[in-house]
C-alpha positions as CSV (number, residue, x, y, z in Angstrom):
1,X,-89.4,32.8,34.8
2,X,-89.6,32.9,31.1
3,X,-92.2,35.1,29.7
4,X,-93.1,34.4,25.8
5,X,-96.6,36.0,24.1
6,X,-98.3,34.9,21.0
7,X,-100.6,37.6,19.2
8,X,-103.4,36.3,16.9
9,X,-102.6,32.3,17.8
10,X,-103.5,30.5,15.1
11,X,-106.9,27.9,15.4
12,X,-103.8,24.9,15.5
13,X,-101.9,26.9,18.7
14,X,-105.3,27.0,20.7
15,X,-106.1,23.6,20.1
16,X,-102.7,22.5,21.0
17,X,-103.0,24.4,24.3
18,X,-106.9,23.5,25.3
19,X,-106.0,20.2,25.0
20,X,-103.1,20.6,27.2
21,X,-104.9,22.6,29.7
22,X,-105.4,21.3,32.9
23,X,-109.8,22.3,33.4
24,X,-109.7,19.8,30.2
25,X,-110.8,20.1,26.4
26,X,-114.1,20.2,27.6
27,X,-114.5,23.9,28.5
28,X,-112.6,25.6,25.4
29,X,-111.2,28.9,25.4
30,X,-113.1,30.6,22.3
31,X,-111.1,32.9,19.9
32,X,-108.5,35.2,21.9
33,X,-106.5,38.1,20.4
34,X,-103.2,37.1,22.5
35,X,-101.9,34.0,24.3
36,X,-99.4,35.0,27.1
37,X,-97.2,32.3,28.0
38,X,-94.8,31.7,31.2
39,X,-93.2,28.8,32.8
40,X,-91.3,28.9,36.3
41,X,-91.7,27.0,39.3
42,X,-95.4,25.8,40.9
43,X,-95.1,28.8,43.8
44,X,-93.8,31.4,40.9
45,X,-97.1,30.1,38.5
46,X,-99.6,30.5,41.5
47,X,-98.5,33.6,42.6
48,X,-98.6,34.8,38.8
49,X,-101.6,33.2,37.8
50,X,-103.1,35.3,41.1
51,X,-101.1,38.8,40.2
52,X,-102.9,38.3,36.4
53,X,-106.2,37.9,37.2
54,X,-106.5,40.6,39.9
55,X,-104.2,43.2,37.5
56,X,-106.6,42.8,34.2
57,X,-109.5,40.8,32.6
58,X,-107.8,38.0,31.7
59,X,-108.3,33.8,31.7
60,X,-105.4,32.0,33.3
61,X,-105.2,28.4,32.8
62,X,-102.0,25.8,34.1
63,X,-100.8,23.8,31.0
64,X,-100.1,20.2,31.3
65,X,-96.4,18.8,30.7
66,X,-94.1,16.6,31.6
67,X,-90.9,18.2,32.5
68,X,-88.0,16.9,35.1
69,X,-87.3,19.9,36.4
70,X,-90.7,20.2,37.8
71,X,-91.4,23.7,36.0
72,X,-94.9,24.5,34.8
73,X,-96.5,26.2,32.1
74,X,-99.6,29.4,32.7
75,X,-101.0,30.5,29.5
76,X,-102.7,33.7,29.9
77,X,-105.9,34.2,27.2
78,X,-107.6,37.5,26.2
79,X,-107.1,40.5,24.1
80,X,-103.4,41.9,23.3
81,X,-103.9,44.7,25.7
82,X,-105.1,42.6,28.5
83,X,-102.3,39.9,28.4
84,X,-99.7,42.3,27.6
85,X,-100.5,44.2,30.9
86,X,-100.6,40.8,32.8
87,X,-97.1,40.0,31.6
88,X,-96.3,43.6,32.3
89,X,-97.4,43.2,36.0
90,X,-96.0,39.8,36.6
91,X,-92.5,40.9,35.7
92,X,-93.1,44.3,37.6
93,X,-93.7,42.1,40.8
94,X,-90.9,39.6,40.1
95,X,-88.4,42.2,40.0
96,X,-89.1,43.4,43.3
97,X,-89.9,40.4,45.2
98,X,-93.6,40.6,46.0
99,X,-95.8,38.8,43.7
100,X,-98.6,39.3,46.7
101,X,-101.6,41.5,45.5
């Protein structure tokens, strides 16, 4: 998995990623302090998206792309603290093998 965060996203970086969101433009994600981003493989991203939301009080959406490799995106919205423990907890859990809760 790749593992990337973004503090302070600018208004262009969240509107770039709520219309790439897979819920849709329609339910916007309102001004966040961080933006944790991974991409990996659908069973890695579910299992992450599951390990973040239990862990802290986060908003995990799947991002929308188009990539061969069949890889997909999780961004990860809240304050700097929250998303950086999510991150902290997903790689935690990757490194030894159980990303069940």
């Amino acid at each position: 998995m790749e593992y990337r965060i973004i503090k302070s996203p600018s208004k262009g970086t969240i509107d770039i990623l709520n219309r790439r969101k897979g819920s849709g433009a329609s339910t916007p994600i309102g001004p966040v302090d961080a933006v944790g981003l991974i991409q990996g493989r659908i069973i890695e991203m579910v299992c992450a998206a599951d390990v973040a939301e239990k862990a802290v009080g986060v908003t995990v959406e799947d991002i929308r792309g188009s990539c061969p490799q069949n890889m997909i995106m999780l961004a990860i919205f809240g304050d700097t603290a929250s998303v950086e423990a999510a991150l902290e907890e997903i790689k935690i859990r990757e490194k030894r093998g159980t990303m069940e809760w």
